[in-house]
C-alpha positions as CSV (number, residue, x, y, z in Angstrom):
1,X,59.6,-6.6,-76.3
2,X,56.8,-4.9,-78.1
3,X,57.3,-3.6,-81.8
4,X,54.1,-1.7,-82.7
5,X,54.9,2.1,-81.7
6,X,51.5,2.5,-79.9
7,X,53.1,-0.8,-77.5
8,X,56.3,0.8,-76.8
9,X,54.7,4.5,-75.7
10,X,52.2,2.7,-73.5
11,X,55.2,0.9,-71.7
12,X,57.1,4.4,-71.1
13,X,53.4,5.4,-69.7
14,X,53.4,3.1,-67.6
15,X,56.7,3.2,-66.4
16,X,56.2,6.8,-65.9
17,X,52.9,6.3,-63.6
18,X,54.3,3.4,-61.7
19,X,57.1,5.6,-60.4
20,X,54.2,8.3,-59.7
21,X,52.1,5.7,-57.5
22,X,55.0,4.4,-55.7
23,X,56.1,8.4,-54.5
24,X,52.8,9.2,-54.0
25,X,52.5,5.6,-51.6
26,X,56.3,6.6,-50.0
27,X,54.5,9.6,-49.1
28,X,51.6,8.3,-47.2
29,X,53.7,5.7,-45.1
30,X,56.2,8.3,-44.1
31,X,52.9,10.3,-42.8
32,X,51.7,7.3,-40.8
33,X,54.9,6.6,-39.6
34,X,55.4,10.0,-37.9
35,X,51.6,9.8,-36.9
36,X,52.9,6.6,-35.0
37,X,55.7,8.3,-33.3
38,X,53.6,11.4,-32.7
39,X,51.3,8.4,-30.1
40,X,54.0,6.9,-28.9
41,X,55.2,10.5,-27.8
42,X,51.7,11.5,-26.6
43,X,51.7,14.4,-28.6
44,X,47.9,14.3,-29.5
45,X,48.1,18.2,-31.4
46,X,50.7,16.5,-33.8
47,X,48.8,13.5,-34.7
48,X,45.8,14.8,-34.9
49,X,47.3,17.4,-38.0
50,X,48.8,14.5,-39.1
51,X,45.6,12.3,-39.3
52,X,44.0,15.0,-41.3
53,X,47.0,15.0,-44.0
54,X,46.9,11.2,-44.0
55,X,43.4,11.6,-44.7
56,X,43.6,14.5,-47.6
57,X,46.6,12.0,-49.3
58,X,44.6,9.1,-49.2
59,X,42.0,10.9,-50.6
60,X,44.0,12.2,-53.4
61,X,45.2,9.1,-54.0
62,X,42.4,7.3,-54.7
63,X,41.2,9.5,-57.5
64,X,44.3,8.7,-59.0
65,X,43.4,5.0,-58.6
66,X,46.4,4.3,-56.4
67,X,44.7,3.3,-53.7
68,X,41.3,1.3,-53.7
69,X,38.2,3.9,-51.7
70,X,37.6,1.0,-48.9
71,X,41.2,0.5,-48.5
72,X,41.6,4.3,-47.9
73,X,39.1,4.1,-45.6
74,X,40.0,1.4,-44.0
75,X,43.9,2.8,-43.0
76,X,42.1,6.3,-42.0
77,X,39.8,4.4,-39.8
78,X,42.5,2.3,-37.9
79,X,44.4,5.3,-37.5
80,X,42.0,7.7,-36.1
81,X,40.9,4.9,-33.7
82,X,44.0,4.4,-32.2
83,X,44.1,8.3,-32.2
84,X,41.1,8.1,-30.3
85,X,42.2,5.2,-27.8
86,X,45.2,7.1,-27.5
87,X,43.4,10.6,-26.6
88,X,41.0,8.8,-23.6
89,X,44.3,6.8,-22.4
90,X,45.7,10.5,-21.9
């Protein structure tokens, strides 16, 4: 356990943040989980809102460092491709 003052605020910081990311991260896997049932339901209007909040929370996200840009880019891109595939399957 840390003694010097500066130490222990850092760790409540970090503690703090931590529970921050993992909300903001909650948040974005409940979106692409409904974006996923929205497909399977072939409700193309739905996922397609969806797929831009995903995208705006991703975005956000990675300004606040809790997501890497390429990763970000990388879930967005899966997910509008299987919006896509899903959209000339229809």
């Amino acid at each position: 356990m840390a003694n010097i003052k500066s130490a222990l605020k850092r760790i409540d910081v970090t503690k703090k943040q931590t529970l921050k990311n993992k909300s903001r991260k909650s948040e974005i896997k409940t979106y692409i989980k409904k974006f996923n049932v929205a497909l399977e339901e072939s409700n193309l209007e739905t996922a397609n809102e969806l797929l831009k909040t995903i995208d705006k929370r991703l975005k956000q996200a990675t300004v606040n460092s809790v997501f890497h840009k390429n990763a970000a880019s990388r879930q967005v891109s899966k997910l509008s491709k299987k919006l896509h595939q899903a959209s000339t399957q229809a």
